[in-house]
C-alpha positions, 0 to 999 in steps of 0.5 A: 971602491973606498979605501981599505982599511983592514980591521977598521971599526967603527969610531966610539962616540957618544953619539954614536951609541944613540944611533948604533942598534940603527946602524945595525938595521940600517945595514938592511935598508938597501935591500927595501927597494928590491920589487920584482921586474917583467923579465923572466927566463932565469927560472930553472924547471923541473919535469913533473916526474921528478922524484926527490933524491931522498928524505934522510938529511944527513944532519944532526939528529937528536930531539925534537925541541927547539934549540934553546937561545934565550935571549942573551944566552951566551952573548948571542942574539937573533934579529928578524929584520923585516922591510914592508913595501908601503903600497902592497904591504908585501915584504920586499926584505926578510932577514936574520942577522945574528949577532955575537957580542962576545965574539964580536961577529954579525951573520946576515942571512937573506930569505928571498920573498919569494920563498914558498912559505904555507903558514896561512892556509892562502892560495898566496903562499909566498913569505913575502905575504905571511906578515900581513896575512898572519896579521904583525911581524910577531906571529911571523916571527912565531912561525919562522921560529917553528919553521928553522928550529931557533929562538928569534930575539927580537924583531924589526920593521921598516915601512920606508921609502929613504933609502936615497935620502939616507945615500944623500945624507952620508954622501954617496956610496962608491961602488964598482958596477960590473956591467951596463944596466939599462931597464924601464919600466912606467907601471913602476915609474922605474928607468935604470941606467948605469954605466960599468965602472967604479962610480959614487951613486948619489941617493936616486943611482943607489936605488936604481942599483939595489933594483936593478935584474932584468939583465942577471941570469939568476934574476932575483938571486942575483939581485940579492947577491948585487945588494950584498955588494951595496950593502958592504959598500954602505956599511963601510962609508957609515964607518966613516961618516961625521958626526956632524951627520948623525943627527940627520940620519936619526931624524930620517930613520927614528919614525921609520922603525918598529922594534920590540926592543928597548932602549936599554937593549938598543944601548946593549947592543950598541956598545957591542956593535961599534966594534964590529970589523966588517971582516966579521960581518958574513952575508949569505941567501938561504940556499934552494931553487927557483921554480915556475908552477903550471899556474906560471907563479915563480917560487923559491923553494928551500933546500932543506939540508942545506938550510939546516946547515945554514941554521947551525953554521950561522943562527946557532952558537955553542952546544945549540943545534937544531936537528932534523926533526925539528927543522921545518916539521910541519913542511911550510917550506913544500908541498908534497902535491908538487913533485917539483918542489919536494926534489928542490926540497930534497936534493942531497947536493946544495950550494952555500954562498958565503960572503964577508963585507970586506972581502966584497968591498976588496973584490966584489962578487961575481954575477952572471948576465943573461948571455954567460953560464954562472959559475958555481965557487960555493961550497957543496956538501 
């Protein structure tokens, strides 16, 4: 890994303003190149019997409006951050960062694309498919606010293939591989090989990295977890990259952004922004299961208690909560045909994983193979 340094923020310059909502999102451009491998086996079942274990939450209760976060309200703002894949137009990215400009603080949380999501009345239910299907990012973005309960900011959209570019452009990314990854695929022109050990990926071994899963035992969630480690690691060289670069780095990224922000609010949140410590910056995956249908389609269900707990623990600030009535009241995260999904749904224990940039720079995270039993350190409630 790079050197530490702890509570180090990121350097006041004027250029740096024009360029830090980009540092903001760029944070996320890691994740655009997470395409699902053939591999499989690392998908847990469930009999067709299952009942759920109960329907009471256990959370706040209350009424059934939605938690109140105007824009700006008390300092805080939530991005939906959504990555498009350029062939299939299927979001390989779906993201909520909050962002605390008074307390100075970043909450990152992941929603795998393969999460069940049925808001379009489609046989595909994905929510890797919603954005296309409910025809922009704004009317997705209505219906995740529908779905969690809270008031989406404002919105973001990539449509890219730079990632290596941008690797290339601030010099390598050092990053300690934990195992050997080996994998080809020629349907996607995808050969992977990397060697364990700390190494300085160029722009072609990053991408190979973010890709990699055939070898995890949890497949796509691991790979999430794996880019967690490339993403704490990226943002700890954009700390320190030259000003010299920047210019570059916005001529790359300028025409590959879509916001609904200006540029005053870009500016806005710029000057917040540059002094985030990375030890401020938290990454989590909305927490469930995965599950494979009779039809052999892989989903991801939400755990709903547990996602209600994301949703007040780390998109929520102040008195704004969202209780069990609103969360997801028209059920677009199951389906009560499937006992299956509604005990994922259901289940009154669930895991939270939470994940500070620094501390994954310091000590990385933990990822099973194929061949190792995974190991649960994450909070249970």
């Amino acid at each position: 890994m790079n050197p530490k340094r702890p509570g180090s923020r990121l350097p006041l310059s004027f250029v740096a303003l024009l360029i830090a909502f980009l540092f903001i999102v760029i944070y996320t451009v890691v994740f655009m190149y997470a395409k699902p491998g053939h591999d499989g086996g690392h998908y847990r079942f469930f009999p067709d019997n299952t009942k759920p274990s109960g329907t009471d939450d256990g959370v706040v209760m209350g009424t059934s409006d939605v938690a109140e976060q105007d824009a700006g309200h008390g300092g805080t703002y939530i991005y939906l951050v959504v990555g498009k894949d350029e062939i299939s137009g299927l979001a390989d990215v779906i993201m909520l960062i909050f962002f605390d400009t008074e307390n100075l603080k970043i909450n990152i949380v992941q929603i795998p694309r393969d999460t069940y999501f049925n808001c379009t009345g489609r046989t595909y239910k994905k929510i890797n498919g919603a954005v296309s299907a409910l025809g922009g990012i704004d009317r997705f973005a209505a219906e995740l606010e529908a779905a969690l309960g809270i008031k989406i900011d404002h919105t973001v959209e990539f449509t890219l293939s730079a990632l290596g570019e941008l690797v290339d452009l601030i010099g390598g990314v050092t990053v300690n591989i934990p195992h050997k990854m080996e994998y080809s695929d020629p349907d996607q022109n995808l050969y992977i090989y990397l060697e364990p050990g700390e190494h300085l990926l160029d722009g072609d071994k990053a991408k190979q990295f973010v890709r990699y899963r055939s070898g995890y035992a949890r497949g796509d969630i691991d790979r999430i977890d794996a880019q967690k480690i490339f993403m704490a690691a990226f943002i700890e060289k954009m700390i320190t990259v030259s000003i010299l670069k920047l210019p570059s780095i916005i001529s790359l990224m300028l025409d590959e952004i879509k916001t609904d922000m200006s540029f005053t609010e870009c500016l806005s949140s710029a000057r917040k922004a540059l002094s985030v410590k990375l030890s401020d910056v938290v990454m989590l995956t909305m927490p469930g299961s995965d599950i494979k249908t009779e039809a052999g389609t892989w989903y991801y269900i939400i755990n709903r208690r547990a996602a209600i707990k994301v949703v007040n623990s780390y998109l929520c600030s102040g008195d704004a909560m969202v209780c069990s009535e609103q969360f997801d009241a028209a059920r677009r995260f199951t389906n009560e045909s499937y006992p299956d999904f509604e005990a994922i749904y259901y289940d009154s224990e669930y895991n939270i994983e939470e994940y500070r940039a620094d501390e994954v720079n310091e000590k990385g995270i933990t990822i099973p193979m194929t061949d190792q039993k995974p190991t649960n350190n994450s909070e249970r409630g």
